[in-house]
C-alpha positions as CSV (number, residue, x, y, z in Angstrom):
1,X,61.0,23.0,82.7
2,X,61.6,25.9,80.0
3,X,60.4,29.0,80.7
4,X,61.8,30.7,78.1
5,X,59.2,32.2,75.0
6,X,61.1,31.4,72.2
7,X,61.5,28.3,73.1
8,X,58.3,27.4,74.4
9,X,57.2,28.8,70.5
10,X,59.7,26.6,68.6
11,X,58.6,23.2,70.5
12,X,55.3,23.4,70.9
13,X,53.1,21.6,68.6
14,X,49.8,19.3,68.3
15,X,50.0,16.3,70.1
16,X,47.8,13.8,68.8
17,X,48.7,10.7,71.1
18,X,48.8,10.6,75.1
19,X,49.4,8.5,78.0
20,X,46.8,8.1,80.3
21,X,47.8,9.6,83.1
22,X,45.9,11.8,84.6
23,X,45.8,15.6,85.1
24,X,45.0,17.2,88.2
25,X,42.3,20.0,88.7
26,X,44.5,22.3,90.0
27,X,47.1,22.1,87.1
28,X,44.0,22.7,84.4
29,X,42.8,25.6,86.8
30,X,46.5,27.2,86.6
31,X,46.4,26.7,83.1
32,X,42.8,28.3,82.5
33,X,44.0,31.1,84.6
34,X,47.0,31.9,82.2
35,X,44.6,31.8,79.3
36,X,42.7,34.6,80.7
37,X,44.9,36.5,81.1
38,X,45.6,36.8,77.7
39,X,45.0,40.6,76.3
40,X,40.8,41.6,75.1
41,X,39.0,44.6,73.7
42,X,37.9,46.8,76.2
43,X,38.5,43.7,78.4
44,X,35.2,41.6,77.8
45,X,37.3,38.3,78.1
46,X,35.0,36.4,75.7
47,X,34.8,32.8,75.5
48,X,34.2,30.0,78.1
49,X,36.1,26.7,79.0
50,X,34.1,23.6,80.0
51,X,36.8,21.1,81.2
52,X,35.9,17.5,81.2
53,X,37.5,14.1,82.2
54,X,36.4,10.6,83.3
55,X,32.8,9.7,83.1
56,X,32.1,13.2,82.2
57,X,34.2,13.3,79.0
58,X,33.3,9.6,78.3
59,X,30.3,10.4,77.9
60,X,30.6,13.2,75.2
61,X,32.5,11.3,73.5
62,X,30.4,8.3,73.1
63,X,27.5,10.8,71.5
64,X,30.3,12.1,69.2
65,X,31.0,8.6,68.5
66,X,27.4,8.0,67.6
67,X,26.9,10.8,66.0
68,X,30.0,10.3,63.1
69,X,29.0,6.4,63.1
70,X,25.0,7.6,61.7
71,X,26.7,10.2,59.6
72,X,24.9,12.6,60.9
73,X,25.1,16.0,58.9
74,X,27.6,19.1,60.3
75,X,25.9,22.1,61.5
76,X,28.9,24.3,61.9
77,X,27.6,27.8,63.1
78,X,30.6,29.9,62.0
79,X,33.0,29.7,59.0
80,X,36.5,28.3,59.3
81,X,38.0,28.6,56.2
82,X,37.3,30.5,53.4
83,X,34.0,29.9,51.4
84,X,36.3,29.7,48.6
85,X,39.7,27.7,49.3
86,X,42.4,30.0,47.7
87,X,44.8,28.1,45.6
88,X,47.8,28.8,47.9
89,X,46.2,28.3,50.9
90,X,44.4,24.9,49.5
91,X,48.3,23.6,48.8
92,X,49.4,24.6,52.5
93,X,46.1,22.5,53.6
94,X,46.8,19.8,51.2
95,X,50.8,19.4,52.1
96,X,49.5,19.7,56.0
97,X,46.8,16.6,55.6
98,X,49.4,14.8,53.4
99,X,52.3,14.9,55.7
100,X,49.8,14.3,58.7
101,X,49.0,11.0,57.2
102,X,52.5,9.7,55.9
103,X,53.9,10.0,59.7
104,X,51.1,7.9,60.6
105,X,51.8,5.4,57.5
106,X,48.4,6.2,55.9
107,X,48.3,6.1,52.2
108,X,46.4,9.2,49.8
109,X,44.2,7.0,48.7
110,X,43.5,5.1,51.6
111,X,40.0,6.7,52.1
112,X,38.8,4.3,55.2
113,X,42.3,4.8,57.3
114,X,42.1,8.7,56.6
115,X,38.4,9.1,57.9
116,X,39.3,7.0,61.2
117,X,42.3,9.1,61.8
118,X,39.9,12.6,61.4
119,X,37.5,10.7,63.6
120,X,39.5,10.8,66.4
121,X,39.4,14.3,66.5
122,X,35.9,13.7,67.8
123,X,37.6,11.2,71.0
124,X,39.6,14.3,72.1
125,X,42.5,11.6,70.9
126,X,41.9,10.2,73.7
127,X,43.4,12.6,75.9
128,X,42.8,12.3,80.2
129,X,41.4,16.2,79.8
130,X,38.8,16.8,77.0
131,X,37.9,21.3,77.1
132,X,35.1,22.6,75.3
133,X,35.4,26.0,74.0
134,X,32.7,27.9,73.6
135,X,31.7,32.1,73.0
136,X,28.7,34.1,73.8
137,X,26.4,34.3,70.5
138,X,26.5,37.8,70.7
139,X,30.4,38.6,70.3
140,X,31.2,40.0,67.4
141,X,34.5,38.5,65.1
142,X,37.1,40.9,67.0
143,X,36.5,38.8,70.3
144,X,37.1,35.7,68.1
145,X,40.4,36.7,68.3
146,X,40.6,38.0,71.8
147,X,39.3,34.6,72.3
148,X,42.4,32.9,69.9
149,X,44.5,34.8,72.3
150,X,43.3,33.2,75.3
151,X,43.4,29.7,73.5
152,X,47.2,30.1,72.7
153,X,48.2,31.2,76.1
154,X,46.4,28.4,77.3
155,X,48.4,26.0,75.0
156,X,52.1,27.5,76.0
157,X,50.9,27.0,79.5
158,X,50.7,23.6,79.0
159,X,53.6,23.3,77.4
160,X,55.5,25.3,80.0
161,X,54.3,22.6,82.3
162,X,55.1,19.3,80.5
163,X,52.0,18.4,78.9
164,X,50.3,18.3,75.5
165,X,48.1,19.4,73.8
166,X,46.3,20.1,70.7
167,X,43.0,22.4,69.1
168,X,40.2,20.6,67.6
169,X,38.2,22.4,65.5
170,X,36.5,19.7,64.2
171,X,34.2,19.9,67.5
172,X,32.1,23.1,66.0
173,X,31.1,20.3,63.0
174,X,28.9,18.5,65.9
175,X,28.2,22.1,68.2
176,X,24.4,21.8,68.3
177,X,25.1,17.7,70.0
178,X,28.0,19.3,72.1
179,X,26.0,21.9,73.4
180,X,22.5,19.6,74.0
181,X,24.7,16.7,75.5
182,X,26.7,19.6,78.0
183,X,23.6,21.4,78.6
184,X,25.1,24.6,77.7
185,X,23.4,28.1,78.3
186,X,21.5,28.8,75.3
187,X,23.4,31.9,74.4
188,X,26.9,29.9,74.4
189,X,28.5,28.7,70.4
190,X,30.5,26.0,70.6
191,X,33.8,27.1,69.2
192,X,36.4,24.4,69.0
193,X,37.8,22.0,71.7
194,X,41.2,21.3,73.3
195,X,42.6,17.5,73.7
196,X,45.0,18.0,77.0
197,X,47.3,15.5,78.8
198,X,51.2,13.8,79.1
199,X,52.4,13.3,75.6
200,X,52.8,9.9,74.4
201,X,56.6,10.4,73.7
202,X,57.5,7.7,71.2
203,X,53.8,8.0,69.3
204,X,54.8,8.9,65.8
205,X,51.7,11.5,65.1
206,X,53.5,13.4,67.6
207,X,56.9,13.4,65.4
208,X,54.7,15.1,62.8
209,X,55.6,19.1,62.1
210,X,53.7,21.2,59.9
211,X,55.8,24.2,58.2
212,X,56.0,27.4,59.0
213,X,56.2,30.1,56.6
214,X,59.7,32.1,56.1
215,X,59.5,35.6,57.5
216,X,59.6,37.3,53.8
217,X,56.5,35.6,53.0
218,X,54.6,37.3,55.6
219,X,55.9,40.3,56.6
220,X,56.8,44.1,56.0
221,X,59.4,46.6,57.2
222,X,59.4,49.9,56.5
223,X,61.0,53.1,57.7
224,X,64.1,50.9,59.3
225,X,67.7,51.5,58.8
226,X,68.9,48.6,56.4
């Protein structure tokens, strides 16, 4: 398997499709363990991961399911994206979604087939290994990011051993029924979740690649020798 960072970097990305084979305890456990030790402020290590698979992840799911199929309202307890979608950053979002759907043959304007395809965020995409995120209430934002540390170790630990894997967001829209149906501690947030398996290698939302931005678009130097 690579082991090499770059190249962990360049071909990792979302995985939206698996097989259904399963993964073992002990490779999640290796895999939680490399997300912690991702670096923290003053090491506090914020965040949690509840891991779930067969019955116990069935069963999430089907409340999600329920939940999306009475339309019941989000109550998203922190905020994602901007209040206010910059123009810019609306076009990278729009250009994301658009090419998101193409690869899966989904038209613009094909309202029904792009809700069904969002929905599935809410089946872990029916991945073996379904994680639930979650923080301590108290945090402040700074170990938000600690926590986004831990998070991306976790995912180039997966890739370093075969698997998939992608972030869902999306799971914060339903936190309150996440956190009732898991009978969280009351002082835990739901924060996003992570879909986890074997890729599903011919599965064409897999081919999908968002861009990347060019390194002038981004970044600085100053005080270097040209």
């Amino acid at each position: 398997m690579p082991s090499d960072l770059n190249e962990l970097l360049r071909q990792r990305r979302s995985i939206r499709a698996f097989t259904q084979d399963p993964v073992d305890r002990h490779t999640v456990e290796r895999l939680c363990n490399a997300a912690r030790r991702a670096p923290s402020g003053a090491n506090l290590q914020p965040g949690q991961f509840h891991v779930l698979t067969g019955s116990a992840l069935t069963g999430l799911k089907t409340r999600l399911a329920q939940a999306v199929a009475d339309n019941t309202p989000i109550d998203l307890e922190y905020s994602y994206f901007p209040d206010v979608m910059p123009p810019e950053l609306k076009d990278r979002q729009r250009k994301a979604g658009f090419a998101l759907y193409e690869a899966l043959g989904i038209a613009r304007r094909d309202v029904t087939g792009r809700r069904d395809q969002f929905a599935k965020n809410y089946s872990f995409f029916d991945a073996p290994v379904g994680i639930v995120v979650t923080i301590n209430r108290d945090m402040g934002k700074g170990c938000f990011m600690d926590l986004g540390m831990a998070i991306m170790a976790f995912l180039l630990a997966a890739e370093d051993e075969g698997l998939g894997a992608s972030g869902i967001g999306a799971l914060a829209n339903y936190g309150s029924i996440v956190h009732d149906h898991l009978e969280l501690p009351q002082d835990e947030m739901v924060v996003c979740g992570i879909a986890l398996g074997v890729p599903e290698k011919d599965a064409k939302v897999n081919q999908f690649r968002t861009e990347r931005l060019p390194l002038d678009a981004f970044t600085t130097f100053r005080g270097f020798d040209d």
